[in-house]
C-alpha positions in Angstrom: -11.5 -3.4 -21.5 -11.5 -2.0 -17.9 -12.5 -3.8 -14.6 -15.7 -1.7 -14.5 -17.0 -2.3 -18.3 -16.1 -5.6 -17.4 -18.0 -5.7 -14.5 -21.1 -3.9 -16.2 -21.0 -6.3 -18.5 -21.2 -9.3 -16.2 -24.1 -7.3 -14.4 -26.3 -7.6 -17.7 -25.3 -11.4 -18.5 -26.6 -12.0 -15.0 -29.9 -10.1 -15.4 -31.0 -10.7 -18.0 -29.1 -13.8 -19.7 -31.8 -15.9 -18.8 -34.0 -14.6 -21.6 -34.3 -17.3 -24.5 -34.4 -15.2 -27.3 -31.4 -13.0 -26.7 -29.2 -11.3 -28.9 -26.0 -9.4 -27.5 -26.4 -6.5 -29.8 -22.3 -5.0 -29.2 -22.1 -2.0 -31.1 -25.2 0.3 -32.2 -23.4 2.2 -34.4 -20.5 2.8 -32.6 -16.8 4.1 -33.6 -14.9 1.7 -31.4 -11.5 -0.4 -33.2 -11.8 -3.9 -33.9 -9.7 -5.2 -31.5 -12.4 -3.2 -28.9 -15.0 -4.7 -30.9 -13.2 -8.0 -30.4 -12.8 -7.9 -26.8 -16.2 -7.2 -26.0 -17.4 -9.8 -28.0 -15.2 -12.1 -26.4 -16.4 -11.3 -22.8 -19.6 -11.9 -23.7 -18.7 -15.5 -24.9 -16.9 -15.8 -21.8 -19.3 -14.2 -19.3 -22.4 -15.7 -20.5 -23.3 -20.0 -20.0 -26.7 -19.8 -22.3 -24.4 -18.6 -25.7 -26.9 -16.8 -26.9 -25.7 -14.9 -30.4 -23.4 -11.9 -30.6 -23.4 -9.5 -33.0 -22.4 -6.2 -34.2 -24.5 -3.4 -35.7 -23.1 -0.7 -38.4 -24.1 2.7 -39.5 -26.0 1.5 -43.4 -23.7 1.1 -46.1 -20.2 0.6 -43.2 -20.8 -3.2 -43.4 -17.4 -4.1 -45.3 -15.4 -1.9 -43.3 -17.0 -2.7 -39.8 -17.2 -6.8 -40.5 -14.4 -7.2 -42.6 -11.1 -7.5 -39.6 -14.0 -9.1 -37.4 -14.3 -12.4 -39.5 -12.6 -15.9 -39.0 -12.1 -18.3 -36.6 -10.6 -16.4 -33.8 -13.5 -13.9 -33.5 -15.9 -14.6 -30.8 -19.1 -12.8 -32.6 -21.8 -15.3 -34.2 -24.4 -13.0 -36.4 -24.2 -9.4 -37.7 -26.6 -7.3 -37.4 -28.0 -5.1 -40.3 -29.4 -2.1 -41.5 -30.1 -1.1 -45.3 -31.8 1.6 -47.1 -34.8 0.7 -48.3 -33.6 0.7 -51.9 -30.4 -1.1 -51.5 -30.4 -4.4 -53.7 -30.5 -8.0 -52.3 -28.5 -10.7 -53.8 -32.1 -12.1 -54.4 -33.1 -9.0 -56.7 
């Protein structure tokens, strides 16, 4: 991550951190690596004092390949956020 992103990413913490109900939403389906993925995520833990939740959002159906290198203990996101086809089975169903 460069000073500027960095930087940016401070800006938002500080305007809008405050918010209760916040969810750091760090990918909209995006093509960036894991260890980018990482990083960001672990700004935001850094950068922000409230700790509100940060997740990651995938393109429907990427989940496994997206999520999969981000898990365990090391990594800094707390939630995932998903998207599904309408028709796509539940482990309820």
């Amino acid at each position: 991550m460069g000073v500027e992103r960095r930087l940016y990413y401070r800006e938002l913490v500080a305007r809008f951190g405050y918010l209760l109900a916040l969810n750091w939403n760090l990918g909209e389906e995006n093509h960036q690596t894991p260890a980018e993925q990482r990083a960001m995520a672990e700004a935001f833990r850094e950068l922000d004092p409230y700790g509100h939740l940060r997740v990651i959002h995938t393109h429907p159906g990427d989940q496994d390949v997206v999520y999969t290198p981000l898990l365990g203990e090391g990594s800094s996101l707390t939630g995932a956020s998903l998207q599904n086809h309408w028709t796509t089975p539940t482990s309820g169903s």
